[in-house]
C-alpha positions as CSV (number, residue, x, y, z in Angstrom):
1,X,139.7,241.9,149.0
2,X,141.4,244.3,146.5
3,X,143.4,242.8,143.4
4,X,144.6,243.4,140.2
5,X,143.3,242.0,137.0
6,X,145.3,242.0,133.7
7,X,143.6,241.1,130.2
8,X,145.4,237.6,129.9
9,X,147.3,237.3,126.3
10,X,147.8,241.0,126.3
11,X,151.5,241.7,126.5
12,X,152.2,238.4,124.3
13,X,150.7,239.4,121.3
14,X,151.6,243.0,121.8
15,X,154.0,242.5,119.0
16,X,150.9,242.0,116.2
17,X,150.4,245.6,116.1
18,X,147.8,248.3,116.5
19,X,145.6,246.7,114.5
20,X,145.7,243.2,115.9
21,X,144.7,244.7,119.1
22,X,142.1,246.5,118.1
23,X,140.6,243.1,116.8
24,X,141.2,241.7,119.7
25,X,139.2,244.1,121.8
26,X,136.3,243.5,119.7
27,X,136.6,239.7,119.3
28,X,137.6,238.5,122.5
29,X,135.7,240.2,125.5
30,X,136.7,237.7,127.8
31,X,139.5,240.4,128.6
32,X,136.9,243.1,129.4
33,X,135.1,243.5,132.7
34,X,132.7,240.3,134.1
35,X,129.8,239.2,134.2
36,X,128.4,239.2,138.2
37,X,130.3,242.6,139.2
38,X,129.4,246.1,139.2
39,X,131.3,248.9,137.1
40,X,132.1,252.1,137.9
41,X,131.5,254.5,137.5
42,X,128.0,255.2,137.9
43,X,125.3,257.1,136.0
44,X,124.1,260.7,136.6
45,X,121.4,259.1,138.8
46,X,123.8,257.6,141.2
47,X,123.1,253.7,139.7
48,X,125.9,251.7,139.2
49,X,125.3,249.1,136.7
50,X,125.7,245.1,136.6
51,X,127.8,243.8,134.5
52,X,125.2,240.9,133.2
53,X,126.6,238.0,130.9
54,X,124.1,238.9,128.0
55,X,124.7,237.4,124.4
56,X,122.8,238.1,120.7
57,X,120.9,241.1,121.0
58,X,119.8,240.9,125.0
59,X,115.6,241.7,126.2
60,X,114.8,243.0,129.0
61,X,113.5,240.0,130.6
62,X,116.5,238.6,130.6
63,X,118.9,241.5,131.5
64,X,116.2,242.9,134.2
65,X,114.3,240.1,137.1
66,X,111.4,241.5,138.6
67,X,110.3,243.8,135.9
68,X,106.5,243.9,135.9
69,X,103.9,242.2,133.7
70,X,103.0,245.5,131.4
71,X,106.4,246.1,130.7
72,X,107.7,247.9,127.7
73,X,110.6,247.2,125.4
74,X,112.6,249.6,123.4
75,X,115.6,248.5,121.5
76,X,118.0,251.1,119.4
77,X,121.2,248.6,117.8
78,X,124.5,250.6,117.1
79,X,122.9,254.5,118.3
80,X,124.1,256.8,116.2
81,X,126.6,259.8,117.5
82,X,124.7,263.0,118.4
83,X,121.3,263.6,119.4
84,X,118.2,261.9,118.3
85,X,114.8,263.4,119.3
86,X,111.3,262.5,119.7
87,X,112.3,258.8,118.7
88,X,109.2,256.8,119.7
89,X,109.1,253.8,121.3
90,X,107.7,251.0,118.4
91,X,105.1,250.3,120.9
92,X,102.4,252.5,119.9
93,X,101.7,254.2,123.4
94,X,102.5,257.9,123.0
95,X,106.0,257.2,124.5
96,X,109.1,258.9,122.9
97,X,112.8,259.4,123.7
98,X,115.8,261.8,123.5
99,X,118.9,259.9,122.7
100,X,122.0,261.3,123.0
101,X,125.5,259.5,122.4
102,X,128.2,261.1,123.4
103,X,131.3,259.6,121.6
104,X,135.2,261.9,122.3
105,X,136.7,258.0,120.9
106,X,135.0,254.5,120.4
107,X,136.3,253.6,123.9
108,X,134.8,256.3,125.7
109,X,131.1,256.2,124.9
110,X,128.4,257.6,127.0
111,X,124.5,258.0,126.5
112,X,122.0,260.0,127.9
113,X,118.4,258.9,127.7
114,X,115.1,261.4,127.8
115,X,111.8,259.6,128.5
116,X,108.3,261.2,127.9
117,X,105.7,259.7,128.8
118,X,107.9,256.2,130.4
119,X,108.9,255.5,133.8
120,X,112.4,253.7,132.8
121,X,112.7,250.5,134.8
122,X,115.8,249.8,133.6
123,X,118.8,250.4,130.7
124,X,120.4,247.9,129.2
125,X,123.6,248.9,127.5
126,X,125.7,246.2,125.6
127,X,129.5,246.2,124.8
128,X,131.1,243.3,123.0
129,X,129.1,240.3,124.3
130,X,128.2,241.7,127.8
131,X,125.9,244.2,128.8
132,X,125.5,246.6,132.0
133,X,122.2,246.5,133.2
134,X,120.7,250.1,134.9
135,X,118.5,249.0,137.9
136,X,116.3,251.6,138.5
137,X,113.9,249.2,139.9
138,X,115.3,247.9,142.8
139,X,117.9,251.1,143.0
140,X,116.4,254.1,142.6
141,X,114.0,254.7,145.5
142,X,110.6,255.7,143.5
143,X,111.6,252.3,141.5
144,X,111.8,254.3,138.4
145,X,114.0,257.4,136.3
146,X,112.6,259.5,133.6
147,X,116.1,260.0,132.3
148,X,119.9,259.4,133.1
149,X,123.1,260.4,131.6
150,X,126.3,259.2,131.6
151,X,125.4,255.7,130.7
152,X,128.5,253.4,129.3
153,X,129.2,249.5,128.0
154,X,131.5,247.4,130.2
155,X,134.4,247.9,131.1
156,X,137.7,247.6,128.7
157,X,140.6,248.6,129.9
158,X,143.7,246.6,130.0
159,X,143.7,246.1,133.9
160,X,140.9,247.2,136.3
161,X,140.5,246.7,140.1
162,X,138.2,244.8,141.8
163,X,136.5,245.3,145.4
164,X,133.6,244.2,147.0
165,X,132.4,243.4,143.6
166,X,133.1,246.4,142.2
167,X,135.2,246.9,139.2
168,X,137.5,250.5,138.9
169,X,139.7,251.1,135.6
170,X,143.1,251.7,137.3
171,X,143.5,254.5,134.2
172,X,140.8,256.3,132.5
173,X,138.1,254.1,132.0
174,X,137.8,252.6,128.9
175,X,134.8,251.2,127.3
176,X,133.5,248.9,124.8
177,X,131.5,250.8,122.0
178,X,127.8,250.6,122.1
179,X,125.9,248.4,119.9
180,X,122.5,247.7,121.5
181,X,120.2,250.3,124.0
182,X,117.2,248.2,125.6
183,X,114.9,250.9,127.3
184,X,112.5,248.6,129.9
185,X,109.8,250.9,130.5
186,X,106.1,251.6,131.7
187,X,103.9,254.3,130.6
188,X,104.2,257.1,133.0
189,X,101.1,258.0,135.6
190,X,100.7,260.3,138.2
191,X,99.0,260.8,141.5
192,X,98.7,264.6,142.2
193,X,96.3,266.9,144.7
194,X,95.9,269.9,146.8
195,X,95.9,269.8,150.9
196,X,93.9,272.4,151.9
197,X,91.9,273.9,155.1
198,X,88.4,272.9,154.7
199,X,86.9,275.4,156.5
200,X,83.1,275.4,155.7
201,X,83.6,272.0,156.4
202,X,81.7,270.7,153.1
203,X,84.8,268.1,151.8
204,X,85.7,270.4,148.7
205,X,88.3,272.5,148.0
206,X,86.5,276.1,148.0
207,X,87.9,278.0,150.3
208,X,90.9,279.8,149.1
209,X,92.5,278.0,152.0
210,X,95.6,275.2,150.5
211,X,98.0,274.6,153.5
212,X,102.3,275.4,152.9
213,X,105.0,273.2,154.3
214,X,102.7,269.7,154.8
215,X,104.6,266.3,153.9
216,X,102.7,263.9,151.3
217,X,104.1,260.1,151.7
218,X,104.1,258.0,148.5
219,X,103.7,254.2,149.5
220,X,104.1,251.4,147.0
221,X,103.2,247.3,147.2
222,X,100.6,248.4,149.8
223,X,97.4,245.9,150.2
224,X,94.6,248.3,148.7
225,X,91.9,248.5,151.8
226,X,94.5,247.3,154.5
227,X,95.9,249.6,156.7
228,X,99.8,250.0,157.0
229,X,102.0,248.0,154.8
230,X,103.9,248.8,152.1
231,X,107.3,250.8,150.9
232,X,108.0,254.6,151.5
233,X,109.2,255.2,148.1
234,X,108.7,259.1,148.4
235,X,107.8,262.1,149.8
236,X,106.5,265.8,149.1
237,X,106.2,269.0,150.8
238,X,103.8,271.2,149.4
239,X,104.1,274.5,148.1
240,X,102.5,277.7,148.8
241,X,99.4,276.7,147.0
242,X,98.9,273.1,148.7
243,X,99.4,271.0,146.0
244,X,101.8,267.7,145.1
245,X,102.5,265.5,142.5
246,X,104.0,261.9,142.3
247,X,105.2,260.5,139.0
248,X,104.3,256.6,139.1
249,X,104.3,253.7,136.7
250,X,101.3,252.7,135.6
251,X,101.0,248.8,135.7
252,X,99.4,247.5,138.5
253,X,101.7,248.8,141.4
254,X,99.3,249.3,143.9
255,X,100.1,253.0,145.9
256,X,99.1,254.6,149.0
257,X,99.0,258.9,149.9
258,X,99.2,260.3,153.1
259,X,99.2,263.4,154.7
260,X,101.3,264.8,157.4
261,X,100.3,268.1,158.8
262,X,103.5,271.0,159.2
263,X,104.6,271.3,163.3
264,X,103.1,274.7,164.4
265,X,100.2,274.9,161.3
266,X,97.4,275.3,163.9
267,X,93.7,275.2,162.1
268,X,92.1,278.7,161.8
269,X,88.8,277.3,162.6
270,X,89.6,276.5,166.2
271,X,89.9,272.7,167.6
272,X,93.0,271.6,169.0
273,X,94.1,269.3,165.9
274,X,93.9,268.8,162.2
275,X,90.8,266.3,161.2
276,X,90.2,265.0,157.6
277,X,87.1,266.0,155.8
278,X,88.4,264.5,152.4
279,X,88.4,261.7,152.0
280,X,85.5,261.4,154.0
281,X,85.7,260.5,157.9
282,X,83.7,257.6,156.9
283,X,86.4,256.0,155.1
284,X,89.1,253.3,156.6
285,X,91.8,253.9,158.3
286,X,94.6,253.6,156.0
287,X,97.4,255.4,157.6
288,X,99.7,255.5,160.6
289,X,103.6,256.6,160.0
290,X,104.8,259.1,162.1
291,X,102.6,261.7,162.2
292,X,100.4,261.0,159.6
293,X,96.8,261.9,160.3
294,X,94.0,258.4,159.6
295,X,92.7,258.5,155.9
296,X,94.4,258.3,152.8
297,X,94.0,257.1,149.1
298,X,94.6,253.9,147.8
299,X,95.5,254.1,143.8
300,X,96.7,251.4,141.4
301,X,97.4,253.9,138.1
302,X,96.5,251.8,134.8
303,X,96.8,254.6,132.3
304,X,98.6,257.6,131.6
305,X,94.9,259.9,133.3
306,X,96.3,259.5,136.6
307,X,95.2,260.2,139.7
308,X,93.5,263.5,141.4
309,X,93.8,263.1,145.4
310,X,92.6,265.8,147.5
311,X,93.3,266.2,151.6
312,X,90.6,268.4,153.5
313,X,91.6,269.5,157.1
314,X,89.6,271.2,159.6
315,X,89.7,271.8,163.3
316,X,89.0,269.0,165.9
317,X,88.6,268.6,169.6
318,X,89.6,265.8,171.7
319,X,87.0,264.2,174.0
320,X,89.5,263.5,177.0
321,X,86.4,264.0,179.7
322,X,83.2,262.5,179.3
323,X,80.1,264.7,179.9
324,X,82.5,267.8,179.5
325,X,81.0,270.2,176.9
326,X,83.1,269.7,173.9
327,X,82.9,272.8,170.8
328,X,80.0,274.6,170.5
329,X,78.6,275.2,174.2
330,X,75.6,274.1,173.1
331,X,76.8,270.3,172.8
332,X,78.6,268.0,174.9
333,X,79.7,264.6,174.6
334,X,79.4,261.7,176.8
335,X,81.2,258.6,175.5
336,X,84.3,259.4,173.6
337,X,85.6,257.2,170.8
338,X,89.0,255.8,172.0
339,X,90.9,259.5,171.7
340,X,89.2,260.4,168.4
341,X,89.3,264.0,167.6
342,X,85.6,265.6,166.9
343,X,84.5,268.2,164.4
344,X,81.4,270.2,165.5
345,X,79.8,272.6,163.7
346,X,76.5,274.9,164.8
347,X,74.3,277.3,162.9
348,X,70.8,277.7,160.9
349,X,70.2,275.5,157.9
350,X,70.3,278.1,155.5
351,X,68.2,277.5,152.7
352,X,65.8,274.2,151.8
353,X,62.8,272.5,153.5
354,X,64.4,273.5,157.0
355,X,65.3,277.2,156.1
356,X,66.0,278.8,159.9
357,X,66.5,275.5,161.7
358,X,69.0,275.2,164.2
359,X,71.7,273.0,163.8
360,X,74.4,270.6,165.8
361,X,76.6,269.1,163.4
362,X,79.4,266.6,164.9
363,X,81.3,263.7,163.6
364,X,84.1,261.7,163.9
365,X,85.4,258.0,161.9
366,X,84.9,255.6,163.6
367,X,87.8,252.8,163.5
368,X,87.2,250.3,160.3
369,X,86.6,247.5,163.0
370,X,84.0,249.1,165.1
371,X,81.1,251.4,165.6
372,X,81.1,253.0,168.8
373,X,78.2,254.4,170.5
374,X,78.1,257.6,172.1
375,X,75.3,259.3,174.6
376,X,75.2,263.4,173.4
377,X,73.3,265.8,175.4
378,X,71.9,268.6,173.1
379,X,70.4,272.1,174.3
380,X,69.1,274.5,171.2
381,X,67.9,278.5,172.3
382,X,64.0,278.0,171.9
383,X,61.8,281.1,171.0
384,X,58.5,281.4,172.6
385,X,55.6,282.3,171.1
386,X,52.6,283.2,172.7
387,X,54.1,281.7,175.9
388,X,55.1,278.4,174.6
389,X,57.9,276.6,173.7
390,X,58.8,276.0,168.9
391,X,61.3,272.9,169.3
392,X,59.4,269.8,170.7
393,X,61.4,267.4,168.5
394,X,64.7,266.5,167.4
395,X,66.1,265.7,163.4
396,X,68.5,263.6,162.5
397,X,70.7,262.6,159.3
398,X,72.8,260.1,160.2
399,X,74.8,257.0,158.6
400,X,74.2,259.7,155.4
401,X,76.8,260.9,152.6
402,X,79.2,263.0,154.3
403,X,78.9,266.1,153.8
404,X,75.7,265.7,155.7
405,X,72.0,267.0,153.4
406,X,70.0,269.4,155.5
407,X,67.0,268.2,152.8
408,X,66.0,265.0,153.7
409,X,66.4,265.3,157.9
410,X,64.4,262.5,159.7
411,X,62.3,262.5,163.0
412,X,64.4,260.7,165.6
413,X,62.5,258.2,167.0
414,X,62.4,257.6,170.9
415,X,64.9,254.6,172.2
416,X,63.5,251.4,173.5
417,X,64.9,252.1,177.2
418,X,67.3,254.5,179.2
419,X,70.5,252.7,178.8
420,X,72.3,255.5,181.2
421,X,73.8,254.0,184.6
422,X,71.7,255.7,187.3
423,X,73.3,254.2,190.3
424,X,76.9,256.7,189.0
425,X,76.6,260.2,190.4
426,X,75.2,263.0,188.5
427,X,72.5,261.4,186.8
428,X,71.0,262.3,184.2
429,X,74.1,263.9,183.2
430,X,76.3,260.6,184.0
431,X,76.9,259.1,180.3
432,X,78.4,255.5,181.7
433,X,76.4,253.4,180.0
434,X,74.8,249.9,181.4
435,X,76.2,246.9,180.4
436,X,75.5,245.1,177.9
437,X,74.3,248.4,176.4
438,X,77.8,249.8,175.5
439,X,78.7,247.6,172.3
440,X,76.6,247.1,169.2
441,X,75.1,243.8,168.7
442,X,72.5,241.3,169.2
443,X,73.0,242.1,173.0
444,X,73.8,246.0,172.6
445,X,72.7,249.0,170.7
446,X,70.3,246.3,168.6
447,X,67.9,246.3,172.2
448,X,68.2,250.1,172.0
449,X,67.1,251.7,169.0
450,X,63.9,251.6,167.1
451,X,64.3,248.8,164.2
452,X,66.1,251.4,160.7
453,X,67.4,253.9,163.3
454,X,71.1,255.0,163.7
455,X,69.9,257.3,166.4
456,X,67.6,257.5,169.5
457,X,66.0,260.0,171.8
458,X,66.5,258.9,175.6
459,X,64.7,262.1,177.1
460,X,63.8,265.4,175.6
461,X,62.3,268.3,177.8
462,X,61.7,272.2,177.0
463,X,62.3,275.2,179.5
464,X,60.2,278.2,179.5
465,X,61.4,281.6,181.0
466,X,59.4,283.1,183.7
467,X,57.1,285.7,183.1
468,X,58.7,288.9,182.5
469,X,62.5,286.6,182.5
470,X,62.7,286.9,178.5
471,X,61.3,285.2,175.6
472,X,64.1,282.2,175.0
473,X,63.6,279.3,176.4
474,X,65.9,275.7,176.0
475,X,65.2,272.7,174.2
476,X,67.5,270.3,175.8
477,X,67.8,266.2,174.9
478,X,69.6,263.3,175.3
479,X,70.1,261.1,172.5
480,X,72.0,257.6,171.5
481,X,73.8,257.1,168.5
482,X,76.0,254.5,166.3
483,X,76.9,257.9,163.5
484,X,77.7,260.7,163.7
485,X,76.3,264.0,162.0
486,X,73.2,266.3,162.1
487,X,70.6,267.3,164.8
488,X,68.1,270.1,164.3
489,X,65.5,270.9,166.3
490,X,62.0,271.4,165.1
């Protein structure tokens, strides 16, 4: 419903003069704008303010609801005309502010606010004996400004219309002059990184190697550990050198980064999609909007150091058939992990207590809820030496610090039994395993490895040429395992 509201009393006292009306503006606000509606027109930010029934000098807790528990308070009464810079905030945190109020006539006031160093919850600016109350909290989608313009009192024109709860001056609008600014702020944090292609695989950004054009999501009131949850409150596309950066409150908020990979940005390493080395693929699974690949980084900013949040991509392969060789032809898995993309990598340790031995390195997170098993079948090139056969055992560093240490590999042990199904065709190479061998627990993988072991030997054998048929033979094993990461032979 549209209507017309006229200042009551007006046009009977028009007769008192200039002056008598100018009193009356300033003494009887009643005739402005009220209390419970908004007023156009709204800021430079888009926020159109509440007029809010505020008398004596108004706070922030009661022009704002909601604000949180660390927030700030900064009050300037009757702002002088012009600019003020640097003015700091009273509150001894570093924080200052540009002031700037614009004044053509005492009716047609505007400010414009500068923070540094706040995140501006909200701005409270009082004409008369009302003030209109700047939301930035609940209308601005990152929850917060770091400046606005155009900023005004309530309404005070001699008739205004009203829709939806919206007040219009049916002229030029017409102000009351400003006599108080409340500034409800936080001190101003960041969270900030670099995506990149982690292509020696090592969960560091070395490698020259940032990715263009990939979508970081800012999520706020997230549980911290829980996956899903919480408010999209913004979003980034990085620039040619990978990196984005989120300004945030700090103050408790909790907040949650995640990475979404660019359509057609295919990893230069091979494997058929994008894998997180950083964080670590041993961390929980914290995302899952559209497109977003598994880990992120949970943050709750309490000063103004911020946050530094790096995402590490590399190359993985899906295990869609079981037994099929998967990476490196060297390796093959048996049991996938519910769709999970693998990482392999192969080589020599390069340097260390195992200089020259070869290497399988796979690994993939498994789910925060479970850890699934899988059956591998390895086969290293063995040299032979004076007829026989190097590689008679297997190493192991599982369940270690990713990246994996090639310093402190372990023997793996034999398993207590052959938990491979031999009645399904292709044995040895079927990987179904017996039941109740397939889950970990008191009835599973506990009654199949050795007692401290993530990882087992079910068979190992070694192939020797024939005579005159070259001089590399194959070390080829199956093996068990709850984690996922190095095998060398030795």
């Amino acid at each position: 419903m549209t209507f017309l509201r006229s200042k009551r009393g007006l046009a009977t006292l028009g007769g008192l003069g200039v002056v008598v009306c100018v009193t009356l503006f300033a003494v009887l606000p009643a005739f402005g704008s009220s209390p419970g509606e908004r007023v156009n027109p709204p800021s430079g930010k888009g926020v159109l303010p509440l007029d809010v029934g505020v008398g004596g000098n108004g706070q922030c807790s009661n022009i704002f609801a909601g604000l949180p528990a660390g927030a700030r308070e900064y009050d300037n009464n009757n702002p002088r005309v012009g600019t003020s810079s640097g003015v700091k905030s009273g509150n001894n945190d570093g924080v200052t502010f540009d002031i700037t109020l614009n004044s053509p006539s005492n009716t047609s006031q505007t400010l414009a606010v500068t923070g540094h160093g706040a995140a501006i919850l909200g701005i409270g600016i009082k004409g008369g004996t009302q003030t209109t109350a700047y939301d930035y909290l609940t209308n601005i989608r990152a929850g917060f400004v770091t400046g606005d313009t155009l900023l005004h009192a309530p309404l005070a024109n001699n008739t205004y219309t009203v829709a939806n709860g919206i007040e219009t001056a049916t002229g030029t609008p017409q102000f009351y002059g400003i006599s108080l600014l409340n500034i409800c702020y936080t001190t101003l944090s960041y969270i900030q990184g670099t995506v990149y292609q982690d292509i020696n695989q090592n969960s560091a950004n070395d490698d020259s190697s940032p990715r263009s054009g990939w979508t970081v999501n800012l999520y706020s009131g997230v549980t911290p550990g829980v996956s899903g949850g919480g408010t999209l409150i913004d979003d980034q596309v990085t620039g040619a050198d990978g990196k984005y950066h989120f300004d945030v409150p700090a103050g408790g908020v909790h907040y949650r980064v995640c990475e979404v990979p660019r359509s057609g940005d295919a990893p230069s390493n091979g494997g058929a999609a994008w894998v997180e080395s950083q964080p670590v693929p041993s961390t929980k699974t914290l995302c899952g909007g559209t497109g977003e690949l598994a880990r992120g980084y949970d943050e709750t900013p309490t000063t103004t150091s911020g946050a530094t949040d790096d995402f590490g991509n590399v190359g993985g392969y899906s295990c869609d058939n079981a037994g099929a060789a998967v990476g490196p032809n060297v390796y093959s898995v048996g049991i996938c992990k519910g769709g999970q993309q693998y990482v392999f990598n192969s080589g020599t340790v390069a340097s260390g207590q195992f200089t020259g031995t070869p290497f399988v390195d796979y690994w993939v997170g498994d789910p925060a809820s479970a850890t699934i098993p899988t059956v591998e079948q390895i086969n290293f090139a063995d040299p032979i030496v004076n007829g026989q056969p190097q590689y008679t055992k297997l190493l192991y560093a599982d369940g270690g610090t990713f990246p994996p240490g090639f310093n402190n590999l372990l023997t793996m042990p034999y398993c207590k039994l052959d938990l491979r199904d031999t009645t399904a065709g292709g044995y040895p190479n079927s990987y179904t395993l017996k039941s109740p061998y397939d889950t970990k627990g008191a009835t599973g993988s506990d009654l199949v490895l050795p007692s401290g072991a993530t990882s087992c030997v079910i068979s190992i054998r070694t192939n020797a040429p024939a005579p005159g048929q070259g001089m590399t033979g194959t070390l080829q094993a199956y093996t068990y395992s709850l984690s996922d990461n190095v095998r060398g032979a030795d």
